[in-house]
LOROMAR-268533 format. One record per residue (C-alpha): residue number from 0; residue in one letter; x, y, z. Coordinates in Angstrom, 3 decimals, m for minus. Example, Ala and Ser with C-alpha at 12.3 -4.5 7.8 and 13.67 -1.06 7.14 Angstrom:
<rs>
<r nr="0" rest="A" px="12.300" py="m4.500" pz="7.800"/>
<r nr="1" rest="S" px="13.670" py="m1.060" pz="7.140"/>
</rs>
This chain:
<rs>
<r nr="0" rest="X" px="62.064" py="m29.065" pz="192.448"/>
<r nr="1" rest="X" px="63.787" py="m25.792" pz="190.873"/>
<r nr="2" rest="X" px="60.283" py="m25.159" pz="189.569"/>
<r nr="3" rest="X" px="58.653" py="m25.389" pz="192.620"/>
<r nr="4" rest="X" px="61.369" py="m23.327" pz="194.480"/>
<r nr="5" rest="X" px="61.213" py="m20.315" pz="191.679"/>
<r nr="6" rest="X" px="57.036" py="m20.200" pz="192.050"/>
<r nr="7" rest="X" px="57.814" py="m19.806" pz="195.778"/>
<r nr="8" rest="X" px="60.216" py="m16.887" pz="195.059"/>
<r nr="9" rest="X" px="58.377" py="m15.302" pz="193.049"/>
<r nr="10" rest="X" px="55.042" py="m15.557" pz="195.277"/>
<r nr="11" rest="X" px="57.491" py="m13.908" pz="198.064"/>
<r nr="12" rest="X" px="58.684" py="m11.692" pz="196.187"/>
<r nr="13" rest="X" px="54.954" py="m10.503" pz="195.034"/>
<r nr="14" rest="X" px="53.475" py="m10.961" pz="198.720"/>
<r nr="15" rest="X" px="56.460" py="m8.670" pz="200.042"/>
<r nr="16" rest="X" px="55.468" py="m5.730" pz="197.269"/>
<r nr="17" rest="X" px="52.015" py="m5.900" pz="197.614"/>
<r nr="18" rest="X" px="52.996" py="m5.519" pz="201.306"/>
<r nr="19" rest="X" px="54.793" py="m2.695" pz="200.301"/>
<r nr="20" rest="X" px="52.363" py="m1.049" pz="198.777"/>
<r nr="21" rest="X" px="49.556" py="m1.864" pz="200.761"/>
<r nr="22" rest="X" px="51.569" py="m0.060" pz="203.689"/>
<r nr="23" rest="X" px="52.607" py="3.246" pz="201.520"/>
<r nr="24" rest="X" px="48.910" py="3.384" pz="200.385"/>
<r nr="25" rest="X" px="48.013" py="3.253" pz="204.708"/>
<r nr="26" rest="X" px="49.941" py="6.091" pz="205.147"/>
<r nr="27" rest="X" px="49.464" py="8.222" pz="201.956"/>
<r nr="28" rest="X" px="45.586" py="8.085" pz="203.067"/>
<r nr="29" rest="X" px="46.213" py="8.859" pz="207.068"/>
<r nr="30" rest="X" px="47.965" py="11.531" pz="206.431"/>
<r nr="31" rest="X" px="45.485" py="12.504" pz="203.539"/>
<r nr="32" rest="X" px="43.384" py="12.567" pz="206.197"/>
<r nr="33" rest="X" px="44.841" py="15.000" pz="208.946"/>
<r nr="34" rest="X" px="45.843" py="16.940" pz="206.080"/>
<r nr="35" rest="X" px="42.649" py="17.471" pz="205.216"/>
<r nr="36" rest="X" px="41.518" py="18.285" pz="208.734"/>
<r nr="37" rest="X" px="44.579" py="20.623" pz="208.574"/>
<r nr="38" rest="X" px="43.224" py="22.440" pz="205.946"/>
<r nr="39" rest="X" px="39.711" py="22.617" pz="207.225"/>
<r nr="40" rest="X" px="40.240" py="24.345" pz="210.538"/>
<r nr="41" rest="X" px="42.894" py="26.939" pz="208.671"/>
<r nr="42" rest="X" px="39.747" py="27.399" pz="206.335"/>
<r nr="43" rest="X" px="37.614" py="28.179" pz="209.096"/>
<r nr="44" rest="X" px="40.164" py="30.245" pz="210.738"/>
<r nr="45" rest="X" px="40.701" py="32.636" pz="207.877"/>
<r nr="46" rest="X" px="37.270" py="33.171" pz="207.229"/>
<r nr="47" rest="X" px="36.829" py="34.260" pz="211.166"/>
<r nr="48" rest="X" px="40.261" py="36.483" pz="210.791"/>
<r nr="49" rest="X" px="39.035" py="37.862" pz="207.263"/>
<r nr="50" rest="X" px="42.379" py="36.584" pz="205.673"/>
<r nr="51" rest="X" px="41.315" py="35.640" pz="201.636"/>
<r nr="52" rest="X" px="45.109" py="34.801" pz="200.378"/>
<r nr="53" rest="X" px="45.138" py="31.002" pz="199.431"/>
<r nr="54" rest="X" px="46.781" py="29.238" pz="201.758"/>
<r nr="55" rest="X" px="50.128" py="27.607" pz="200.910"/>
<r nr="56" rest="X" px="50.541" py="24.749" pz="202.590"/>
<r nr="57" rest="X" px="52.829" py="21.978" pz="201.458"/>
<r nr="58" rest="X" px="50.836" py="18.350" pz="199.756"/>
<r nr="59" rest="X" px="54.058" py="16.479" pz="199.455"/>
<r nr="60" rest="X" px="54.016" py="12.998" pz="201.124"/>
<r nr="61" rest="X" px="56.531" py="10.854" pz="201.853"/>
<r nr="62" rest="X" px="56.385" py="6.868" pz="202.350"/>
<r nr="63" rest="X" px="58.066" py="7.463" pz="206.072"/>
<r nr="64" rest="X" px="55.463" py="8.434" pz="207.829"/>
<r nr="65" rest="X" px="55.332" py="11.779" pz="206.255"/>
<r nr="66" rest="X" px="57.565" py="13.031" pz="209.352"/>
<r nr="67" rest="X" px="59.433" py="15.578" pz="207.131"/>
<r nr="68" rest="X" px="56.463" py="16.554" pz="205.371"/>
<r nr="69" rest="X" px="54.343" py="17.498" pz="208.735"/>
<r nr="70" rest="X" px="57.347" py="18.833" pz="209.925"/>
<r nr="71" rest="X" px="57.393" py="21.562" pz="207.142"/>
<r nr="72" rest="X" px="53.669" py="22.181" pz="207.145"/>
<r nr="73" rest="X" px="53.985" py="22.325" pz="210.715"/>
<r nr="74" rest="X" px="56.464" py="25.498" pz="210.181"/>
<r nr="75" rest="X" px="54.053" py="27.067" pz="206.983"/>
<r nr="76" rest="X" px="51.049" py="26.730" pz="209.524"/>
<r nr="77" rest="X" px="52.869" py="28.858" pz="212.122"/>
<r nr="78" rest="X" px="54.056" py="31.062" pz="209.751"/>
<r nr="79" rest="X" px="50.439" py="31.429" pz="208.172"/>
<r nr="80" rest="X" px="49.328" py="32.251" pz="211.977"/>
<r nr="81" rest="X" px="51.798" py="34.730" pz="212.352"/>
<r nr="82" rest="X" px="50.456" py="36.764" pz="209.282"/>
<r nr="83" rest="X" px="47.286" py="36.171" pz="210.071"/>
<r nr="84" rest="X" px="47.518" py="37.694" pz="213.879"/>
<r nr="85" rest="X" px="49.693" py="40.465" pz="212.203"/>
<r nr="86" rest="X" px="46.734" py="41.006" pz="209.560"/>
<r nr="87" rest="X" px="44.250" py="41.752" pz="212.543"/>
<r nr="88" rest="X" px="46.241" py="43.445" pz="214.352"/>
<r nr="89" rest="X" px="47.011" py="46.179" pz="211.298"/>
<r nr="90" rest="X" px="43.196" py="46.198" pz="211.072"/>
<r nr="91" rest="X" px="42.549" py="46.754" pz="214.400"/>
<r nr="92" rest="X" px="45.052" py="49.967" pz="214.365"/>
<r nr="93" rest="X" px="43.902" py="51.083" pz="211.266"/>
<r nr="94" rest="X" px="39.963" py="50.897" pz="212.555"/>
<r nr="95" rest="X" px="41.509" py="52.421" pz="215.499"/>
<r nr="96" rest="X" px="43.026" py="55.392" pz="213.679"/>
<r nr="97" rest="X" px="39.477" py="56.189" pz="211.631"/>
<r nr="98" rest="X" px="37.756" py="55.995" pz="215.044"/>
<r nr="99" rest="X" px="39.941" py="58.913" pz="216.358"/>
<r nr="100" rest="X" px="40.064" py="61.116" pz="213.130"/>
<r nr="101" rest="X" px="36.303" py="60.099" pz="212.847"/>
<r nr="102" rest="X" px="35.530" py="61.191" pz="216.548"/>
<r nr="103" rest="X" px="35.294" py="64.793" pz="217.573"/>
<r nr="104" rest="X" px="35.453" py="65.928" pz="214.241"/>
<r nr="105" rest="X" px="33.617" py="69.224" pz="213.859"/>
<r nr="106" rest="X" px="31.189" py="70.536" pz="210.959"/>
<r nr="107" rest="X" px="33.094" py="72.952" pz="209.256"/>
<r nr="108" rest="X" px="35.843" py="73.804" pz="211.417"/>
<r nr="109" rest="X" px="39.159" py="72.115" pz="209.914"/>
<r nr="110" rest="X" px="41.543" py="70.156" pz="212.261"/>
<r nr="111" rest="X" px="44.367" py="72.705" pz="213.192"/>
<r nr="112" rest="X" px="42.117" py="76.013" pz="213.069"/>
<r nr="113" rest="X" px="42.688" py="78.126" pz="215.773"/>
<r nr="114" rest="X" px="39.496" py="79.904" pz="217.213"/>
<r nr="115" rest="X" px="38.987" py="82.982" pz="219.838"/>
<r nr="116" rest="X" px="36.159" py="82.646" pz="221.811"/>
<r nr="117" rest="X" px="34.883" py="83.879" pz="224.760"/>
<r nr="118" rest="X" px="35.420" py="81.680" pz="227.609"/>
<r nr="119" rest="X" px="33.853" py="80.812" pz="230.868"/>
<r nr="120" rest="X" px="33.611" py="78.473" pz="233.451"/>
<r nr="121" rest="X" px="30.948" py="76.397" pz="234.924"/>
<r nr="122" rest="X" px="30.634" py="73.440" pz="237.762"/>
<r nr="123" rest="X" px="27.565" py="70.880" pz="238.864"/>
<r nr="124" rest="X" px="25.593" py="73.024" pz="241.245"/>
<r nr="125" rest="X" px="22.830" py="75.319" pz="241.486"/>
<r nr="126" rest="X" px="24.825" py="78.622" pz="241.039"/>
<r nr="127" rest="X" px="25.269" py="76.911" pz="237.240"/>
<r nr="128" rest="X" px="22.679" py="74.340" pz="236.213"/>
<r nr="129" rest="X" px="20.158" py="74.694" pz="239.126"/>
<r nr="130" rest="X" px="20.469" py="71.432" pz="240.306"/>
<r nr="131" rest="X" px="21.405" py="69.755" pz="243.641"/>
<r nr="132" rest="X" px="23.418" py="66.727" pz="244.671"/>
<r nr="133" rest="X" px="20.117" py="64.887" pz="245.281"/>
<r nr="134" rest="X" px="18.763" py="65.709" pz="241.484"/>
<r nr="135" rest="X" px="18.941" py="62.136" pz="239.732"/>
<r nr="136" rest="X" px="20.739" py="64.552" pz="236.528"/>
<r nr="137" rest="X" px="23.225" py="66.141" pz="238.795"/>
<r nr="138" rest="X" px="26.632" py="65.893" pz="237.139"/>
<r nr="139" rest="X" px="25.141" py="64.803" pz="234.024"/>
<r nr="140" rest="X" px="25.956" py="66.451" pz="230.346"/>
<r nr="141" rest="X" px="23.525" py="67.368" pz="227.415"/>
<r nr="142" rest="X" px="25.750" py="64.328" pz="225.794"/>
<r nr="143" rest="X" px="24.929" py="61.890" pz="228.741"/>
<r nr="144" rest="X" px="27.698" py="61.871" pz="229.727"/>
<r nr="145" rest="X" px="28.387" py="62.373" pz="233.682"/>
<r nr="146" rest="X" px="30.868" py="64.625" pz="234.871"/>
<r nr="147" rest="X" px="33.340" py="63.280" pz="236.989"/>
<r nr="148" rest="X" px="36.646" py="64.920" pz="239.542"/>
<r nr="149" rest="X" px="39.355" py="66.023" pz="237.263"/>
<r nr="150" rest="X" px="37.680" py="65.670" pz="233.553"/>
<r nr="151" rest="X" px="38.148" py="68.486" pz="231.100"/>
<r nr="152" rest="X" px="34.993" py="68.948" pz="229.626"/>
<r nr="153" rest="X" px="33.500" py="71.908" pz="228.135"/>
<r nr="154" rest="X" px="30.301" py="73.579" pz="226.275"/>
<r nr="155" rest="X" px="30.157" py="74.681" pz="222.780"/>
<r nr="156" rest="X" px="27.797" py="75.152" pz="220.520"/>
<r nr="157" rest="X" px="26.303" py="73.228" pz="217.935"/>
<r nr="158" rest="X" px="28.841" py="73.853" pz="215.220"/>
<r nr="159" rest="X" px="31.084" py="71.457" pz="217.538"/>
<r nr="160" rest="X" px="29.529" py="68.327" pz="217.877"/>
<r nr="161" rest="X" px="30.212" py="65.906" pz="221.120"/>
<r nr="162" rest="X" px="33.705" py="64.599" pz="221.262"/>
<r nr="163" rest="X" px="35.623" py="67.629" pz="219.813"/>
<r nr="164" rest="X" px="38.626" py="67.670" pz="221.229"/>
<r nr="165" rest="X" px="39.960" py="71.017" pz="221.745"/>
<r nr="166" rest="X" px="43.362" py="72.512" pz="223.295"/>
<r nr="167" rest="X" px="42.531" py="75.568" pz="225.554"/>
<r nr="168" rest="X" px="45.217" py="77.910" pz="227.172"/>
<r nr="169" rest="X" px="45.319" py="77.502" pz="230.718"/>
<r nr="170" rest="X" px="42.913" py="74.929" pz="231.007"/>
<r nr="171" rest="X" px="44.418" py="72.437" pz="228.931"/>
<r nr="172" rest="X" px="43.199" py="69.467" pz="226.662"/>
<r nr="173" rest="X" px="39.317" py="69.089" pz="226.554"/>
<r nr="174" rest="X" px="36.453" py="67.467" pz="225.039"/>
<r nr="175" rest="X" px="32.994" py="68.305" pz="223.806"/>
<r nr="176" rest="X" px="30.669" py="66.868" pz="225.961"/>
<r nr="177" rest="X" px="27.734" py="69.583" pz="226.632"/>
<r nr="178" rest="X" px="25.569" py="72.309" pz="225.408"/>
<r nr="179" rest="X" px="24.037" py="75.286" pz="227.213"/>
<r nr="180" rest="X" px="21.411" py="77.324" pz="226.545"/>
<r nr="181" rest="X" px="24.165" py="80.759" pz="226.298"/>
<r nr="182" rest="X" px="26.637" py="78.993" pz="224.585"/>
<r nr="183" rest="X" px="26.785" py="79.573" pz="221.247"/>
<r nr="184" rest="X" px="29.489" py="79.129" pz="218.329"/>
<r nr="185" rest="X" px="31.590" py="82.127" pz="219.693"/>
<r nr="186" rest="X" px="31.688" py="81.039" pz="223.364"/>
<r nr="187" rest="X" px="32.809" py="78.224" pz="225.298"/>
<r nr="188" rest="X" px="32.294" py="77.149" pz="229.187"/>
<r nr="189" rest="X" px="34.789" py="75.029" pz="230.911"/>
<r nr="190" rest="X" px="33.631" py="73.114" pz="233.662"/>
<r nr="191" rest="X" px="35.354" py="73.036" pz="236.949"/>
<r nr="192" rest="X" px="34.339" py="70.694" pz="239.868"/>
<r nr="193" rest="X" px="34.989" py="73.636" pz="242.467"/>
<r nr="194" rest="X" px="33.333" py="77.201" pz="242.254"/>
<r nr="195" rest="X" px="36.287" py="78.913" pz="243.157"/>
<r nr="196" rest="X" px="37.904" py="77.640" pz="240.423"/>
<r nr="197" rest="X" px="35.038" py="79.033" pz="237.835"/>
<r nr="198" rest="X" px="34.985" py="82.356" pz="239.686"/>
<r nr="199" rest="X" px="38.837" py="82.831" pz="239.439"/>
<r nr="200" rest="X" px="38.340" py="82.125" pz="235.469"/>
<r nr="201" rest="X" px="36.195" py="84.414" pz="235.477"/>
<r nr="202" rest="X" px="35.078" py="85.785" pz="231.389"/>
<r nr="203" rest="X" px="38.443" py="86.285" pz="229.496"/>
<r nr="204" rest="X" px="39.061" py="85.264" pz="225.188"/>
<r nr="205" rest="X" px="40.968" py="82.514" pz="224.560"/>
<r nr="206" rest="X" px="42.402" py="81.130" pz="220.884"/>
<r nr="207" rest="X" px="41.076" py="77.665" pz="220.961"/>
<r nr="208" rest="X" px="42.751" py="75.087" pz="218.920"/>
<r nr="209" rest="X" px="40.562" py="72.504" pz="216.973"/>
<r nr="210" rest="X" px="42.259" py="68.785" pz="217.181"/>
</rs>
């Protein structure tokens, strides 16, 4: 009978491991598997967001569940996000920042440089460019661009390419945005939406500043 009783022990004792294991086994391949997933959409997520640093994320699993474990990879995750977000953002700015030291820039006049030239001004109509209201060009720039109330926009010549920015006594900041058949390198025409504006210009020099 003591024989008996110690085989049916020991078969308990052996059913209750194997249990044991059997269960730990469950849940080390469960949450194999969402780590896994885990790992596969921050893959895909860094190579949309440009982000090649390996990513750090915690492999430790636990036999409860791995509660503690997601809890902590839940934290890396959002801390991964973070820097990622931050990454595009710094690239954004810094593609930002070449567009505007990239636009306007001028052949061979140097940011800062200070110009005179001789200045006049300029507006839509036929005492200027000939055209009408009812032209389909009226309004419209050598660039393309169409003029609209209150812009700043002037004529240079060639050596200033479209989107210059330039700084103009009494007139204020102003971009490139046409050409004229008079308007060389040494002159510049400011456009103003009312003729009495242009007339009371008039022709005067003005010391330019290149931005």
């Amino acid at each position: 009978m003591q024989t008996i009783r110690n085989i049916r022990m020991g078969a308990s004792f052996f059913g209750v491991v194997l249990l044991f294991f059997i269960w730990g086994g469950f849940n080390f391949q469960v949450h194999s598997g969402r780590q896994r997933e885990q790992d596969n959409v921050l893959q895909l997520m860094q190579r949309a967001n440009g982000w090649n640093e390996p990513t750090k994320v915690s492999k430790s699993f636990t036999l409860d569940g791995g509660k503690m474990a997601k809890q902590a990879q839940k934290k890396e995750l959002l801390v991964i996000q973070e820097q990622m977000l931050l990454k595009a953002k710094n690239n954004e700015y810094q593609l930002r920042g070449e567009y505007v030291r990239d636009f306007g820039a001028s052949r061979g006049v140097q940011r800062g440089r200070q110009v005179t030239l001789e200045a006049t001004g300029y507006t839509c109509g036929p005492e200027s460019t000939g055209k009408y209201p009812s032209a389909p060009d009226y309004c419209q720039t050598a660039s393309g661009y169409r003029l609209r109330p209150g812009d700043k926009v002037v004529a240079m010549g060639k050596k200033y390419p479209f989107g210059t920015t330039v700084v103009i006594p009494g007139y204020g900041l102003a971009t490139v945005r046409d050409r004229g058949g008079a308007v060389t390198d040494n002159h510049i025409d400011l456009y103003f939406e009312r003729v009495e504006d242009a007339l009371k210009w008039g022709r005067r020099k003005v010391t330019v500043t290149v931005l």
